[in-house]
N, C-alpha and C positions, 0 to 999 in steps of 0.2 A: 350379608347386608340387607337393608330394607329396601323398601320399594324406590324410595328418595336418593339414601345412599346412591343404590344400583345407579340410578339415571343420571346422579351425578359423576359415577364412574364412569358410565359412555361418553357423557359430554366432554369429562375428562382426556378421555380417549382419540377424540375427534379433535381436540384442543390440541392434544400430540402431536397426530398429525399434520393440524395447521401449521403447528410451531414449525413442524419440519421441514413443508413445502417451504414456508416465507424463506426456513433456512436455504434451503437448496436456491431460491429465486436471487438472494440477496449473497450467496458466494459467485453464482454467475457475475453479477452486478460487478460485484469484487474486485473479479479475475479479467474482466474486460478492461478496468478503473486502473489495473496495476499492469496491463500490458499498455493504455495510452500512458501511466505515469513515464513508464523506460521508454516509449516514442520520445515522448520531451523533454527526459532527461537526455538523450541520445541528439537531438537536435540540436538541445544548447551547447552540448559537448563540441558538435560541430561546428555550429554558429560563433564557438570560442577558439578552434581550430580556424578557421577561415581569417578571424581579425587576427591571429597571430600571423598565419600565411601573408596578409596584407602591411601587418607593420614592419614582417621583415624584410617582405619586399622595397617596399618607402626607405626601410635603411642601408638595404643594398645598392638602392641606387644615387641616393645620398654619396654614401660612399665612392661610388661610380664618376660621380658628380664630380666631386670635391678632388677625385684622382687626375682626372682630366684636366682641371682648372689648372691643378699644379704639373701636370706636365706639359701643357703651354707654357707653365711658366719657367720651366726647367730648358725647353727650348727657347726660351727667351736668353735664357742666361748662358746658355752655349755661346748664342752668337757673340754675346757680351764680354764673354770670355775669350773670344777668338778676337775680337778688339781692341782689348784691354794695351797699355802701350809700358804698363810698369809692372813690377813685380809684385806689389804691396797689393795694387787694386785687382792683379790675376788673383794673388790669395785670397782675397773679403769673397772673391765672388766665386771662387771654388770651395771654398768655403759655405758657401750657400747651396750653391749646387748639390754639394752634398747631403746638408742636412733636407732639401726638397726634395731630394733621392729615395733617402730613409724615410721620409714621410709619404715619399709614396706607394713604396713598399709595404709600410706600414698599413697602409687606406687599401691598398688592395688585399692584402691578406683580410681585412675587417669586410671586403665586402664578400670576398670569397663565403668565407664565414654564414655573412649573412644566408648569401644567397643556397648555401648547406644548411640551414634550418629550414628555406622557404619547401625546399624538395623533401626535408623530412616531416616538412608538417604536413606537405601535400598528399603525402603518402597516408599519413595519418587520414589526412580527410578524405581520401579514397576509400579507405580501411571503416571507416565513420559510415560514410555514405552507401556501402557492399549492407553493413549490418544493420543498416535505416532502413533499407526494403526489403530485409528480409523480416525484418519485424514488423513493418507496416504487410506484409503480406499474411504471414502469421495471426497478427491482431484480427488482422478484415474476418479470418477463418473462423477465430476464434468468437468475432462477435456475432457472427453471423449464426455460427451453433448454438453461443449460448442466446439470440434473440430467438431462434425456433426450440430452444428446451425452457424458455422462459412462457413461452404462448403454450403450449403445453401443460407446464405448471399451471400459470396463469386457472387454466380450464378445472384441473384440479382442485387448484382454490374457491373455485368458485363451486363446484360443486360441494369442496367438502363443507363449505360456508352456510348452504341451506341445507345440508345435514345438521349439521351442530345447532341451527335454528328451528331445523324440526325436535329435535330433539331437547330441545331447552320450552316445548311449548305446555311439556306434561307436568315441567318443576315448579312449586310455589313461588311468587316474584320475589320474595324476602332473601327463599334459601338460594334464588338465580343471582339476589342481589349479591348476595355473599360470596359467591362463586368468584361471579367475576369481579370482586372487590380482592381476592386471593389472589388469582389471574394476573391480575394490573402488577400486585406488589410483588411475586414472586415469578415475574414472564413466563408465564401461560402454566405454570405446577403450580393448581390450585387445592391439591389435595394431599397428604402424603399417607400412608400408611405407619400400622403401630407397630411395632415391634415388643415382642416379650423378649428381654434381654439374658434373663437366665430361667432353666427349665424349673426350677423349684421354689421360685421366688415370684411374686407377681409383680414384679417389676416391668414396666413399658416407656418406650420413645418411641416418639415421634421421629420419623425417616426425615423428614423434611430439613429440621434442625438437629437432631441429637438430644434435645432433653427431654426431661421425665413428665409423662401422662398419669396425671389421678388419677388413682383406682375408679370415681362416683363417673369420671366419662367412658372408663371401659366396661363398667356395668353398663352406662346408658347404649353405648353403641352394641352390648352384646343383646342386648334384652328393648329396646325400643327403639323405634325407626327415627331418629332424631340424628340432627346435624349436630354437629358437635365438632370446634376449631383449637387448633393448637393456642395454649394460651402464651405462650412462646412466640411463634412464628405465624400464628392465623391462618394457618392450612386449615381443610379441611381433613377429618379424621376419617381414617376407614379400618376397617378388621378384614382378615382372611379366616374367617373363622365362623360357622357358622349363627346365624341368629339366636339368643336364647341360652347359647352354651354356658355353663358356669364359667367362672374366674378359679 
């Protein structure tokens, strides 16, 4: 490579490594984003465990309620029953009695019930609330390391940021224009290399996309120091292969 080429392989180089940091900075960012997401999804889980625990409380006692009322009223109809002076009116009202019986048989088994979901959901919410602080204690740890491998990176980036600036001061504006005009379009691979694809043919691609480089750019880039872009994909071209070398 030429002098040009060269410099835009280090900037290339340096480009890399930015790419890399920002990567590493932005999986931290990530990995913090995706332990609050399961905090809040683990909260509302809760929060929907609790209104359950609540509604089936309210109809447990409903039911409670509702048992009571009729067993006053079942004691009503004892006495009524024990005064009754005929036959026909003892039956209407044993007849009652009984079915006020069965109803509240019934109303208590329904609140039992209830009140066996409220203990199974509370359990639940215990089971809920063990794994909320274990995860909020986890998260704290986790942000905490990645907030001091972030200020670290951070320093990295910054430094490798006035590298890549130094080094971008010796390139032509045109061919810097171009760079990072590759840069923008292909996230930060703004170059790619040629490839000879069989030994006896002078056949070449471009690594960047896969398709075929004219022969008149592999002269230019073996024998002058010029930029030269994929007319495919608009990288920039490079050789591994000495300057000058025939084709």
């Amino acid at each position: 490579m030429g002098a040009t080429l060269d410099a835009l392989h280090r900037l290339q180089s340096i480009e890399d490594r930015l790419r890399s940091v920002r990567d590493q900075i932005e999986s931290k960012r990530r990995t913090v984003k995706a332990r609050q997401s399961r905090i809040a999804a683990i909260e509302k889980q809760n929060a929907e465990t609790q209104q359950i625990i609540r509604q089936a409380q309210a109809e447990s006692d409903r039911f409670e309620l509702d048992r009571l009322t009729r067993e006053e009223h079942v004691n009503k109809l004892r006495e009524a029953l024990n005064r009754t002076k005929s036959n026909k009116e003892y039956a209407a009202i044993l007849t009652q009695l009984n079915t006020e019986k069965a109803d509240m048989l019934k109303l208590e088994e329904s609140a039992l019930n209830a009140l066996g979901r409220v203990e199974q959901e509370k359990k639940k919410e215990a089971d809920l609330r063990a794994i909320l602080e274990k995860e909020k204690t986890q998260a704290a740890e986790i942000a905490r390391t990645s907030a001091e491998a972030e200020g670290r990176l951070a320093k990295q980036l910054a430094a490798l940021e006035q590298e890549r600036d130094a080094a971008a001061d010796g390139i032509p504006t045109s061919v810097l224009a171009m760079f990072r005009r590759a840069c923008e379009r292909h996230e930060g691979e703004a170059m790619a290399l040629v490839e000879r694809v069989h030994p006896k043919r002078s056949e070449y691609v471009c690594t960047g996309c896969n398709m075929s480089v004219p022969l008149e750019i592999i002269n230019s880039l073996q024998s002058r120091d010029e930029v030269q872009m994929c007319q495919i994909c608009s990288r920039i071209l490079y050789l591994e292969v000495p300057a000058g070398a025939a084709v």
